[in-house]
Steps between C-alpha positions, in 0.01 A plus 500: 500500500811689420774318686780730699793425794659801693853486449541866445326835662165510416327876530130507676308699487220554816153709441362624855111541433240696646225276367142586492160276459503576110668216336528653166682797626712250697625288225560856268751563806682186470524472129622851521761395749584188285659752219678697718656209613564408189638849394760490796624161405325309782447120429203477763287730675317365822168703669364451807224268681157568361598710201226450291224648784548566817145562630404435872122507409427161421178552336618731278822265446286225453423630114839484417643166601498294237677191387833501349376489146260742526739769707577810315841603727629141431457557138585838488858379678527212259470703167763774691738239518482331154526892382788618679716194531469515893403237771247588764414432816183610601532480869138364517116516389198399626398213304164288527585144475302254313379373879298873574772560782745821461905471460712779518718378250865602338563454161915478318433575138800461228572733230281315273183578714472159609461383863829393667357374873195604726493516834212502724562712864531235783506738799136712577556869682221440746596747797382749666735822570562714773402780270139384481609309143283179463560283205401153428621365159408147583111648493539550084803248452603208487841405604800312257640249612792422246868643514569608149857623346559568101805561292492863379792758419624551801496136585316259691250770670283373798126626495357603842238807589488815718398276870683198379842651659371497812560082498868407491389164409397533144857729454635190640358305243604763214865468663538143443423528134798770469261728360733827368232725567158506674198800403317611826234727294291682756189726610678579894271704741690810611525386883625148385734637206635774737636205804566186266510609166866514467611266761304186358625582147860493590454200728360304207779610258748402785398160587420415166828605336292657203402821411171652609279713255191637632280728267251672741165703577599870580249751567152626556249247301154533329327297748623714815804277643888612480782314416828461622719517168892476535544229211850359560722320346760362746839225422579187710660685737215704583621840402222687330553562112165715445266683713231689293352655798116620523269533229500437175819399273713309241892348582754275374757290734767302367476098581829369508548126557920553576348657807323221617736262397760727729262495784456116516876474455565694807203371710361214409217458711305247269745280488545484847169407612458204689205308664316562789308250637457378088390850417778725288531769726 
């Protein structure tokens, strides 16, 4: 694995995906965004939560999980990276593990294709909306259970995933380690994105000191369901670098670790945390 540290501005870039059921066409999309990121001078491009299919049937799904060796969109990724000299961060797959159970896993590949950290989703969206929205992840996967972080180019990045933010207490845990920067990749509903999207995003970039980037679903999908979009990109003190709106779309934000390092300097909230009843509050 190529090694880095972030001691100077590191460009991003974030692709917002309408993904459909096809993985081929999915992983032409992402390679496609891998050179443009490349061509703009970006050191690592991020996409959203299930970028490889996002496909509500599960029968029809069902023919194109696969394990990690055998997935095209993971492969597809790696080669992208080794090609163009850019890390990526796919912001997650569905992977069949060894056991027959489901992950919805995130992958950090270097720029020599190889893989820097996975990370399996802890949190399941089981919930049922006002809006007549069911969903029940937990019915197709199984949950993580380890907190993962990874040295990349914009420093140590923290790996959570799309309902993940909803629990401070894994952001907590990505705190502590002084992570520099945490990915929230995401496939939001529209009535969920619309009332917490941005609040929760900021909130985790606040409390955690770090920056926030969030590649995102945006749009009308394939398999019928609509997406929230708005990837963002947002500092340690919560102010919102990038907002790439609805639909599809490519962007670059600017990581800049002086502007965390200013941010801790002027509120240093994890150093003053202190126990609570012997749990860091």
């Amino acid at each position: 694995m190529t090694g880095v540290t972030a001691r100077d501005p590191v460009k991003v870039a974030l692709f917002q995906m309408t993904s459909g059921i096809d993985p081929a066409t999915n992983a032409a999309a992402i390679t496609t965004s891998a050179r443009d990121a490349a061509d703009a001078g970006a050191q690592m491009l991020f996409t959203p939560e299930m970028c490889g299919m996002l496909d509500r049937n599960r029968a029809r799904a069902t023919l194109h999980v696969v394990g990690e060796s055998e997935n095209p969109v993971l492969a597809a990724a790696r080669q992208a990276a080794r090609s163009t000299g850019v890390w990526i961060d796919l912001g997650s797959l569905a992977i069949l593990r060894d056991d027959g159970h489901w992950v919805n896993r995130g992958f950090v590949i270097d720029a020599d294709g190889e893989i820097a950290a996975r990370y399996d989703k802890i949190h399941m969206f089981d919930v049922d909306l006002a809006t007549g929205e069911s969903w029940r992840e937990s019915a197709a996967y199984a949950p993580g259970e380890a907190v993962v972080t990874v040295e990349t180019p914009v420093g140590l990045l923290g790996l959570a995933i799309c309902y993940d933010v909803r629990f401070p207490a894994l952001f907590e845990e990505l705190g502590r380690r002084k992570c520099d920067a945490i990915r929230i990749p995401a496939a939001f509903t529209v009535p969920t994105g619309k009332a917490h999207w941005h609040l929760m995003q900021r909130a985790r970039a606040v409390e955690a000191s770090a920056w926030v980037i969030s590649a995102a679903q945006g749009g009308h999908h394939e398999d019928g369901r609509e997406t929230f979009g708005h990837s963002l990109v947002i500092d340690p003190w919560g102010d919102v670098e990038l907002d790439l709106g609805e639909g599809s779309a490519i962007g670059f934000a600017t990581v800049d670790p002086a502007r965390t390092r200013e941010v801790r300097a002027q509120l240093p909230s994890l150093a003053n945390k202190r126990p609570i009843d012997g749990v860091v509050a």
